[in-house]
C-alpha positions as a Markdown table, in Angstrom:
| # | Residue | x | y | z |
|---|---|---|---|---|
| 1 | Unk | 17.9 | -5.6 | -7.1 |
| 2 | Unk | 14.9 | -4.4 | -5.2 |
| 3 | Unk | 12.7 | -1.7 | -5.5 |
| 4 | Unk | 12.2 | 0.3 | -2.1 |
| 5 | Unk | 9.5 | 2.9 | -1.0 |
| 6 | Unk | 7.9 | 4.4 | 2.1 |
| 7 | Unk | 5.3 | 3.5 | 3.6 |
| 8 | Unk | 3.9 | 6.5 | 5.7 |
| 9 | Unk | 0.6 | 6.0 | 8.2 |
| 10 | Unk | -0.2 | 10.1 | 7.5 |
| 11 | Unk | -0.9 | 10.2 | 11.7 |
| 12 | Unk | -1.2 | 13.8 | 13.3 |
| 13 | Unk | -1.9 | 15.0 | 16.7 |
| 14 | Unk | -1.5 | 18.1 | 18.3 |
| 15 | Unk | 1.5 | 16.7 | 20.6 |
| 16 | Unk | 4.2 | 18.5 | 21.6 |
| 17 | Unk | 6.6 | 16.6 | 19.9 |
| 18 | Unk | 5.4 | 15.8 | 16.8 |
| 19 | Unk | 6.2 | 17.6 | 13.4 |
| 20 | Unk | 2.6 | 16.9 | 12.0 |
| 21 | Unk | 0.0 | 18.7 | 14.1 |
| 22 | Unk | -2.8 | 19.0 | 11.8 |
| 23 | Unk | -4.3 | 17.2 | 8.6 |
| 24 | Unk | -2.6 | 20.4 | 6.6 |
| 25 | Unk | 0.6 | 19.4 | 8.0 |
| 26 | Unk | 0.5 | 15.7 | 7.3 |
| 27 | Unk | -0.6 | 16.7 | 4.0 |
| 28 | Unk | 2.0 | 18.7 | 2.7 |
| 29 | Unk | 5.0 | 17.0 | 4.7 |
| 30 | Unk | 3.8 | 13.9 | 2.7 |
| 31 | Unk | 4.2 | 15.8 | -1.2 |
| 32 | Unk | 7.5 | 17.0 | 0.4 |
| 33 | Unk | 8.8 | 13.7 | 1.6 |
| 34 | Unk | 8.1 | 12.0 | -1.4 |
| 35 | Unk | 9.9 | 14.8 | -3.1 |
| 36 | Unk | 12.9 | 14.2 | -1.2 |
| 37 | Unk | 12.2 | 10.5 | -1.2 |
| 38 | Unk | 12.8 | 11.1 | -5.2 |
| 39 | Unk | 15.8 | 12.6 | -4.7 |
| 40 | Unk | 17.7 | 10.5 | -2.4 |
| 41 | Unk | 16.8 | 7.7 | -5.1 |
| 42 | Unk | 14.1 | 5.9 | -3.0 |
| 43 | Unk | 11.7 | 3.9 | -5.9 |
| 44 | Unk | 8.3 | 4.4 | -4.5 |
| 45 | Unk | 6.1 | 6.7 | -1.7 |
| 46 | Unk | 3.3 | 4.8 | -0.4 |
| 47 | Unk | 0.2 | 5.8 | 1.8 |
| 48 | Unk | -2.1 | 4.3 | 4.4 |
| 49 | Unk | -5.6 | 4.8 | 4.0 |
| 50 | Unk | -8.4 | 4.8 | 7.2 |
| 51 | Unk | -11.4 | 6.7 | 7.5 |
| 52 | Unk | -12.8 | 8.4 | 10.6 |
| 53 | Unk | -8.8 | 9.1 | 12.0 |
| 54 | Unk | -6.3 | 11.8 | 12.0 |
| 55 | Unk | -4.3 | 10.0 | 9.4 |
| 56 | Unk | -4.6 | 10.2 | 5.5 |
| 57 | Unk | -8.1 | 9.0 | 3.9 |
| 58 | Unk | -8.7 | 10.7 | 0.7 |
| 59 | Unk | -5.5 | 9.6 | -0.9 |
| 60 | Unk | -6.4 | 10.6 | -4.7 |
| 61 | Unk | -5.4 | 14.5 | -4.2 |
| 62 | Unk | -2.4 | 13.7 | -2.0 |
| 63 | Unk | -1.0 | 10.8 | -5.0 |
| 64 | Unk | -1.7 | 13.9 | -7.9 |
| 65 | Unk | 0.0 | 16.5 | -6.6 |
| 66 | Unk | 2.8 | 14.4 | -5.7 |
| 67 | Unk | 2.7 | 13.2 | -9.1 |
| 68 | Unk | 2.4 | 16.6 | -10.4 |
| 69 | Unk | 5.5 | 17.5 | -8.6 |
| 70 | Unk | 8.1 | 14.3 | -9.3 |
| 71 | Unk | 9.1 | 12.9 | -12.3 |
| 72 | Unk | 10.1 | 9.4 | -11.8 |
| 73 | Unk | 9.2 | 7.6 | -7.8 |
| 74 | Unk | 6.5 | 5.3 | -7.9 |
| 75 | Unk | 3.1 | 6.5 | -6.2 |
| 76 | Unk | 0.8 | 3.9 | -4.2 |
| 77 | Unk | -1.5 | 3.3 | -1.2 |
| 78 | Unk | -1.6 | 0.5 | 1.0 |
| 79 | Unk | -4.4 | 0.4 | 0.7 |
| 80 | Unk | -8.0 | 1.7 | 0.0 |
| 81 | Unk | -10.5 | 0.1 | 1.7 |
| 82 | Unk | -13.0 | -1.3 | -1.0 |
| 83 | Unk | -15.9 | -1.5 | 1.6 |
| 84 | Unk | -15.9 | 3.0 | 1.3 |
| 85 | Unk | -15.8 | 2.9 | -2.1 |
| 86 | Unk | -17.7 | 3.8 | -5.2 |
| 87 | Unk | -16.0 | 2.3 | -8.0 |
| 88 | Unk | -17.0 | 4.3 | -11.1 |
| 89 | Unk | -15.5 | 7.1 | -9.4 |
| 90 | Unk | -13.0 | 5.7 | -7.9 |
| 91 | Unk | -12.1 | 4.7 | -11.8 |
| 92 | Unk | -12.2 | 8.5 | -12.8 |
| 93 | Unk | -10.2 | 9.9 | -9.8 |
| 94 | Unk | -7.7 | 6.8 | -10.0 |
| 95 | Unk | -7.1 | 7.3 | -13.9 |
| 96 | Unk | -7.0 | 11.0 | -13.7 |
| 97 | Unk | -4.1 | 10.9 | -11.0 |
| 98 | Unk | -2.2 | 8.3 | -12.9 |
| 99 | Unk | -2.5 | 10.5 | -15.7 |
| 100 | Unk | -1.2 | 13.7 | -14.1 |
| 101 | Unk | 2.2 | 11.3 | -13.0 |
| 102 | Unk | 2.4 | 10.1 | -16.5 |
| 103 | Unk | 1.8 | 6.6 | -14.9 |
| 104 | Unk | 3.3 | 6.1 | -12.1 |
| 105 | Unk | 0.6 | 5.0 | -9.9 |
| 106 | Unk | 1.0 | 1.6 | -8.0 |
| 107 | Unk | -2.9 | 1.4 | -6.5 |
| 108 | Unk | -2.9 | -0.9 | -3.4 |
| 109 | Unk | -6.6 | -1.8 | -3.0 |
| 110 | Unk | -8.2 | -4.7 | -0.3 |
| 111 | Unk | -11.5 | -5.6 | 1.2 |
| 112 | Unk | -10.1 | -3.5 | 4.2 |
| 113 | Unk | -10.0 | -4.2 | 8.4 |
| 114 | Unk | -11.2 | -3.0 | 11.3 |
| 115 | Unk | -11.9 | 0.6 | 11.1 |
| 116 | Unk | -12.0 | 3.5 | 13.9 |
| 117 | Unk | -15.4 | 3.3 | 14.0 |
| 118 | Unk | -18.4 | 0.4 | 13.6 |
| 119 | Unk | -19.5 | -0.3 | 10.1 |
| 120 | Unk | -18.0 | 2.8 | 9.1 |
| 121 | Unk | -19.0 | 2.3 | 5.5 |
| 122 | Unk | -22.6 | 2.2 | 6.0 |
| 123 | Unk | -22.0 | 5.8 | 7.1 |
| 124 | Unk | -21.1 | 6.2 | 3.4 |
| 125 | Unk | -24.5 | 4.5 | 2.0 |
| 126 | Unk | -23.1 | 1.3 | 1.1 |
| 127 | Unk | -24.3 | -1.8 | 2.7 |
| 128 | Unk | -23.8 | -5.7 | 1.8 |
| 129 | Unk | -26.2 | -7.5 | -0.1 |
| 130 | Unk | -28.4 | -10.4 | 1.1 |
| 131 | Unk | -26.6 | -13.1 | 2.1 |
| 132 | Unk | -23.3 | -10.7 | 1.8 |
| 133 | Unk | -20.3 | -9.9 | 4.4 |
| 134 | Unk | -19.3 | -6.9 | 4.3 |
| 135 | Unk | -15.6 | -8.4 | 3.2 |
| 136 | Unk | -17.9 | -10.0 | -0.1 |
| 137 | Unk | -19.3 | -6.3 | -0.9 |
| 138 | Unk | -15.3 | -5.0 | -0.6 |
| 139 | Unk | -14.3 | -8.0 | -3.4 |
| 140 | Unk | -17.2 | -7.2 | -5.1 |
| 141 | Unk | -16.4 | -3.9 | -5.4 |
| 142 | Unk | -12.5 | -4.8 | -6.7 |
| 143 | Unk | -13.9 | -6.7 | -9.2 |
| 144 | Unk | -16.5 | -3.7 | -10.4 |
| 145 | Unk | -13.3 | -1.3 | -10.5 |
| 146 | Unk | -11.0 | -3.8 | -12.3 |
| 147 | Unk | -13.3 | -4.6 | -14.8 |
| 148 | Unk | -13.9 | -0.7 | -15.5 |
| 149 | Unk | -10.1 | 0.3 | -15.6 |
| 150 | Unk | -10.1 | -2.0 | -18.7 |
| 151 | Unk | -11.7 | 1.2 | -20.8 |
| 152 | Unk | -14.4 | -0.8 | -22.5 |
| 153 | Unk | -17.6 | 1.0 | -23.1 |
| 154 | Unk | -20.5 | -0.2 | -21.1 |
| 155 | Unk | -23.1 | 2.8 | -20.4 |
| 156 | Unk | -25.8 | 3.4 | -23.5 |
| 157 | Unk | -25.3 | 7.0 | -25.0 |
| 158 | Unk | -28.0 | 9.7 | -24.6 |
| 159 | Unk | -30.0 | 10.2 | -28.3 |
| 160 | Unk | -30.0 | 14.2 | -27.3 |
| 161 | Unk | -26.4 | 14.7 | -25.9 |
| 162 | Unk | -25.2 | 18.1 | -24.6 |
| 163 | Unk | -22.2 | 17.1 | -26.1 |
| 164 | Unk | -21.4 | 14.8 | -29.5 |
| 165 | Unk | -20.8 | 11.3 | -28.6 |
| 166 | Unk | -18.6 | 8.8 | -30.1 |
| 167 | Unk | -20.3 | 5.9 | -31.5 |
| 168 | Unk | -20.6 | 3.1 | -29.5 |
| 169 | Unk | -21.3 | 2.1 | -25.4 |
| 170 | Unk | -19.3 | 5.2 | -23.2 |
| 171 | Unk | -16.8 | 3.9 | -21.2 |
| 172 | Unk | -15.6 | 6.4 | -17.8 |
| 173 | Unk | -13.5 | 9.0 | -18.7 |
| 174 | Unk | -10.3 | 9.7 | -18.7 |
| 175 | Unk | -9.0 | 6.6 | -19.3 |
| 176 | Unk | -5.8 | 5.4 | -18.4 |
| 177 | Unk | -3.8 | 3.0 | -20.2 |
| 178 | Unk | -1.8 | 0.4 | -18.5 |
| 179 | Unk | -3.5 | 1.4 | -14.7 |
| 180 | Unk | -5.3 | -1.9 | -15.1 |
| 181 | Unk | -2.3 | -3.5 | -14.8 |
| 182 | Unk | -0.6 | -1.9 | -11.6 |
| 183 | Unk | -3.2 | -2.6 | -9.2 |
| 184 | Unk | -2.0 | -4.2 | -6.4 |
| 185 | Unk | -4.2 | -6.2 | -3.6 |
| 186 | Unk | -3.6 | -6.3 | 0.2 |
| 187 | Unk | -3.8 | -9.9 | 1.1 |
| 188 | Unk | -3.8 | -11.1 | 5.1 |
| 189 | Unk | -4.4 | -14.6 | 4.0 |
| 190 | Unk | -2.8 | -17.5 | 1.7 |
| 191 | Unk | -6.1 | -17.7 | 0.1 |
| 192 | Unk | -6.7 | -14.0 | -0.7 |
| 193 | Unk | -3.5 | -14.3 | -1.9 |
| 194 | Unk | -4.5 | -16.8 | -4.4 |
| 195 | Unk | -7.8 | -15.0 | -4.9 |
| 196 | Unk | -5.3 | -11.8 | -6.2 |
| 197 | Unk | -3.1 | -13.5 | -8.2 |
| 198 | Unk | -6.6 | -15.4 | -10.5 |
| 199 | Unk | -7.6 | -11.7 | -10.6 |
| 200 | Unk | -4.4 | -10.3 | -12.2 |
| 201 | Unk | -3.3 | -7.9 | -9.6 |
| 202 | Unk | -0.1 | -7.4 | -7.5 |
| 203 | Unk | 0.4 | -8.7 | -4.5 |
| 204 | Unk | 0.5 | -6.5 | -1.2 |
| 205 | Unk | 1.6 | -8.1 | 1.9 |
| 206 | Unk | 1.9 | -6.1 | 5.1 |
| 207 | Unk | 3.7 | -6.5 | 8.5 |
| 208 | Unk | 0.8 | -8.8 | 9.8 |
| 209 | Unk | -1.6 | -12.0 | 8.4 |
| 210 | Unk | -3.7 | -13.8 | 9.7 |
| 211 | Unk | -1.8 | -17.0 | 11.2 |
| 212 | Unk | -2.2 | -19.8 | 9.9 |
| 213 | Unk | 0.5 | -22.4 | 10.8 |
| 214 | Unk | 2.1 | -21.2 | 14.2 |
| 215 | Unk | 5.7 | -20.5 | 12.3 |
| 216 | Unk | 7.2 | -17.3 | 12.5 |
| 217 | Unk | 6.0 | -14.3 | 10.5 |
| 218 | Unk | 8.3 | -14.0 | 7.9 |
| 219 | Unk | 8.2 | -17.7 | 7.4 |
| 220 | Unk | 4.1 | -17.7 | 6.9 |
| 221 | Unk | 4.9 | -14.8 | 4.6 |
| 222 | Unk | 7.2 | -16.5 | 2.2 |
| 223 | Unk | 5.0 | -19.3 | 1.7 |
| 224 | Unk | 2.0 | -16.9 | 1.0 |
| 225 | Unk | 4.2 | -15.2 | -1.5 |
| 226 | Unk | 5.4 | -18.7 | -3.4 |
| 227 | Unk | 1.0 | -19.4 | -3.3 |
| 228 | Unk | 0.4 | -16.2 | -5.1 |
| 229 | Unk | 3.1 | -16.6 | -7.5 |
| 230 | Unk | 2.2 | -20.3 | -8.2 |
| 231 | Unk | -1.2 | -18.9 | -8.9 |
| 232 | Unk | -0.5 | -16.4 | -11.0 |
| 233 | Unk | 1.8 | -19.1 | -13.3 |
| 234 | Unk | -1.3 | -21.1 | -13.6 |
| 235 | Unk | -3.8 | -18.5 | -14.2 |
| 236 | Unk | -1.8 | -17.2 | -17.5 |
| 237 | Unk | -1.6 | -13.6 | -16.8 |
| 238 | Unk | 0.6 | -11.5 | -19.9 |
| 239 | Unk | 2.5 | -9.2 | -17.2 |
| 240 | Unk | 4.7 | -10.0 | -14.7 |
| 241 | Unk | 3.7 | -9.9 | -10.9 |
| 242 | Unk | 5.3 | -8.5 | -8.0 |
| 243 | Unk | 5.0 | -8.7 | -4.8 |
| 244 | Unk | 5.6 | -6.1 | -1.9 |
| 245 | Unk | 6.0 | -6.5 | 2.0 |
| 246 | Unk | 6.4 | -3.7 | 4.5 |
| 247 | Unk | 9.1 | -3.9 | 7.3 |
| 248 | Unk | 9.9 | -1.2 | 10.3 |
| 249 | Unk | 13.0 | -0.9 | 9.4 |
| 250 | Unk | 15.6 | 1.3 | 11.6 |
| 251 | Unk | 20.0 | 1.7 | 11.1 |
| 252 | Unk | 21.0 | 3.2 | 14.4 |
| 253 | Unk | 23.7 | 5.5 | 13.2 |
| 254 | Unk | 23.4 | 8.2 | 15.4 |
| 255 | Unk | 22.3 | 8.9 | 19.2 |
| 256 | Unk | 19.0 | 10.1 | 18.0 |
| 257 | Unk | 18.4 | 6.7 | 16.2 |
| 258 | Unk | 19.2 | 4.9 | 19.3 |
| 259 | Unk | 16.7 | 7.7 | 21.4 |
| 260 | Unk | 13.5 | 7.0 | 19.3 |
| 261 | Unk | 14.2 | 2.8 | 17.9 |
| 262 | Unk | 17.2 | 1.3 | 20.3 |
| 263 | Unk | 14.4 | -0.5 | 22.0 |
| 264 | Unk | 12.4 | -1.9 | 18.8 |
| 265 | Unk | 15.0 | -4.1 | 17.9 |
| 266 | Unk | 14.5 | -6.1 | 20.9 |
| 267 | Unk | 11.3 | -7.2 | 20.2 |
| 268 | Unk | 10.1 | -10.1 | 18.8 |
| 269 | Unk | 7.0 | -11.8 | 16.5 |
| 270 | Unk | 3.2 | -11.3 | 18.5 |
| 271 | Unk | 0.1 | -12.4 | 18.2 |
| 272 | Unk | -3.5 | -10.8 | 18.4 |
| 273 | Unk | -6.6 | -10.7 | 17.0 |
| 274 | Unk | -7.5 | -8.0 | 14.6 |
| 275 | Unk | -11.6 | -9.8 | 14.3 |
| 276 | Unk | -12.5 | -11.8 | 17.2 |
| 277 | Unk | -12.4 | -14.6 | 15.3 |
| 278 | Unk | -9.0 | -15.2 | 13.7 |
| 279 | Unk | -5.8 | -14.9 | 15.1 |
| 280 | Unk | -2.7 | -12.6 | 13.6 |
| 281 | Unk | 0.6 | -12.7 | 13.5 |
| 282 | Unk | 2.3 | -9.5 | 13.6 |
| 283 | Unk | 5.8 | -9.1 | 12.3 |
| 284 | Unk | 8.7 | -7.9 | 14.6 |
| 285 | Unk | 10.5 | -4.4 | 14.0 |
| 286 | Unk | 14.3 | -4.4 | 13.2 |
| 287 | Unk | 16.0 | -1.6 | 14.8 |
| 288 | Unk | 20.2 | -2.4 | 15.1 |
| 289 | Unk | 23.4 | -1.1 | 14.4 |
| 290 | Unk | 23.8 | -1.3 | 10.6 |
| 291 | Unk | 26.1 | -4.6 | 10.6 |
| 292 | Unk | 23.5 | -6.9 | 12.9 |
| 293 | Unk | 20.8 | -5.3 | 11.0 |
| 294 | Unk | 22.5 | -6.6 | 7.3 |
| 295 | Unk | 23.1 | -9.6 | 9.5 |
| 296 | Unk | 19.3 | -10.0 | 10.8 |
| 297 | Unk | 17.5 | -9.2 | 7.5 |
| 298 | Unk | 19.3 | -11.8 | 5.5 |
| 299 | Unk | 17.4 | -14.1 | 7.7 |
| 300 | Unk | 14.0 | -13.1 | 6.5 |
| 301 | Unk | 12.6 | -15.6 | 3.9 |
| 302 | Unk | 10.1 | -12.9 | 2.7 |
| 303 | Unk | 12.1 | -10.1 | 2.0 |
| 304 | Unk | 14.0 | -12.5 | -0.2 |
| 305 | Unk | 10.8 | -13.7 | -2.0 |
| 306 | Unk | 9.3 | -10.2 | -2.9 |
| 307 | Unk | 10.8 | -7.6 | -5.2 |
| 308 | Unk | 9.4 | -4.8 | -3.7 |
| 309 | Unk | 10.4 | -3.6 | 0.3 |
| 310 | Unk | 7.8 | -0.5 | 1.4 |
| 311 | Unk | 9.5 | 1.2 | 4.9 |
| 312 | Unk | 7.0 | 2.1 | 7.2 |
| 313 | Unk | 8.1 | 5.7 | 8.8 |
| 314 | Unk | 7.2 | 8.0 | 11.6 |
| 315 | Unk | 5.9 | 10.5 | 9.7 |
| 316 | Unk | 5.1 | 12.6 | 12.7 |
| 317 | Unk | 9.3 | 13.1 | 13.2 |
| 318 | Unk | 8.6 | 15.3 | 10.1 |
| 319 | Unk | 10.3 | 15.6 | 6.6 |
| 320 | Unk | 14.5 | 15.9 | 7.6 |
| 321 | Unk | 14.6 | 12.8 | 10.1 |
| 322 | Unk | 12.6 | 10.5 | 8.1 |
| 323 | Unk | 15.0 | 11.2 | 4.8 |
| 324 | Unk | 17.5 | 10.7 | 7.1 |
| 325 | Unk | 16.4 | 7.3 | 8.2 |
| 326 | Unk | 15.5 | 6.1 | 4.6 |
| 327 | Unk | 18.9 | 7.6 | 3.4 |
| 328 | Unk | 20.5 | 5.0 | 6.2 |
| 329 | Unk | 18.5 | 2.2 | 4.6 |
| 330 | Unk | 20.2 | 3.1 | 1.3 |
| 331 | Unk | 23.4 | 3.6 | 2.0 |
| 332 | Unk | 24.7 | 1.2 | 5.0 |
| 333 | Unk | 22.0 | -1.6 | 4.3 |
| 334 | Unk | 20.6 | -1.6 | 0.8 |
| 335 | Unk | 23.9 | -2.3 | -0.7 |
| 336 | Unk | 25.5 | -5.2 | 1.5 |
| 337 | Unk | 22.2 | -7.5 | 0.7 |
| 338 | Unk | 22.3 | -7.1 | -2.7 |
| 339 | Unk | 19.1 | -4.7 | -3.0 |
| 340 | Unk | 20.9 | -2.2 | -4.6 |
């Protein structure tokens, strides 16, 4: 049994043939996706997260009104860049939308990548400390926002409140109970994989890392997966972990299937270089008729190792085709591998 969600990349352009032509488009095709998404029996909607693009960026709005409008689908991002953040109000806005979905939020957090534009988060004030990369500021910054989800007080009261005070340090308000324990990190190494698991959080692992032994994708995947969970055994944590990897994922079952993915499936693992000094492996897309497709997924080690599968969609095809295409994954594929 697996859980499965969407991963969608929020895009829009003013193109022709796209569905999502503006921000308010992507915006409100995303509460209704994952409102179908619910429906069809899908577990979780995910969201990217970049700044300075026509895709999603501001995802705590987006995750509360889809919380305010389902009842039972997991919400997440994958993920928030850490390097744009401030994490005491990242802690109110995160809490207050798990709240309004009665806690369902699955927070995918990470020290982030390459961005559209150069050092993008100094544009938002912050900037590293001496001796610092910018990658130690986003940790840094994870660790800040962990340690404040916990709800313990920390801030010294004012002796002339507007307001009564309890007794006692203030902690952030609201507080969420339980959020601590559903934040996930997106690893692109073995070792931040390790680093995630010593921190308590889930593990997020997406369709590309940073290679590290010249095997195939899925192969360097599965044996970053058994690290974290190793990790995680040692360090002792109470809850259990899970683990999530995203896959392009596409059943041809009709001619417009074929139209749009028929090539995809052909394609195979690459490699590039997403900073110029470490070399990635990107994972292939599988796009087949439903039988080679059961046939070609049974293959991959990772999918077997995590209990979570995120779909990555064309959310620009609009609301109808991608139901359609997750609906294919549930019915003609989920089933015959055992993920349903």
């Amino acid at each position: 049994m697996k859980k499965i969600g969407f991963l969608s990349f929020g895009h829009w352009a003013n193109h022709p043939s796209y569905k999502a032509r503006t921000a308010s488009d992507t915006l409100l095709q995303s509460i209704d996706l994952a409102v179908a998404a619910e429906e069809i029996g899908l577990d979780g909607a995910y969201f990217r997260v970049h700044h300075f693009a026509r895709q999603l960026a501001s995802p705590f709005p987006l995750l509360s009104a889809i919380g305010a409008k389902t009842s039972k689908i997991e919400i997440g991002t994958g993920v928030i860049d850490m390097r744009y953040e401030n994490p005491l109000y990242m802690v109110e806005d995160a809490s207050a939308a798990d709240l309004i979905s009665e806690g369902r939020l699955q927070l995918g957090i990470s020290r982030g990548s390459p961005e559209q534009v150069i050092d993008g988060w100094r544009a938002f004030g912050y900037e590293p400390a001496e001796g610092e990369t910018d990658a130690d500021m986003g940790r840094k910054k994870a660790l800040e926002f962990l340690e404040r989800l916990n709800g313990e007080g920390f801030a010294e009261p004012n002796p002339n409140p507007m307001f009564p005070n309890p007794p006692g340090l203030l902690r952030l308000e609201p507080h969420s109970e339980g959020l601590r324990e559903r934040i996930w990190w997106g690893a692109a190494s073995n070792a931040t994989a390790v680093w995630a698991a010593e921190n308590g959080m889930h593990l997020q692992s997406s369709t590309l890392k940073y290679d590290e032994n010249g095997k195939p994708f899925h192969v360097q995947q599965a044996e970053q997966i058994r690290l974290y969970k190793e990790a995680w055994k040692k360090a002792g944590h109470q809850h259990e972990p899970r683990v999530s990897v995203s896959r392009s994922i596409f059943a041809l079952v009709t001619e417009q299937d074929r139209y749009y993915f028929g090539e995809q499936g052909k394609g195979a693992d690459s490699f590039g270089y997403i900073e110029s000094d470490k070399r990635a492996i990107f994972g292939k897309s599988y796009a087949a008729e439903p039988e080679k497709l059961i046939a070609d997924l049974a293959q991959d080690e990772a999918i077997q190792e995590a209990d979570t599968l995120l779909l990555t969609i064309p959310n620009t095809l609009g609301v109808d085709y991608n139901v359609h295409i997750l609906s294919s994954i549930l019915k003609y594929i989920a089933p015959e591998l055992g993920w349903r």
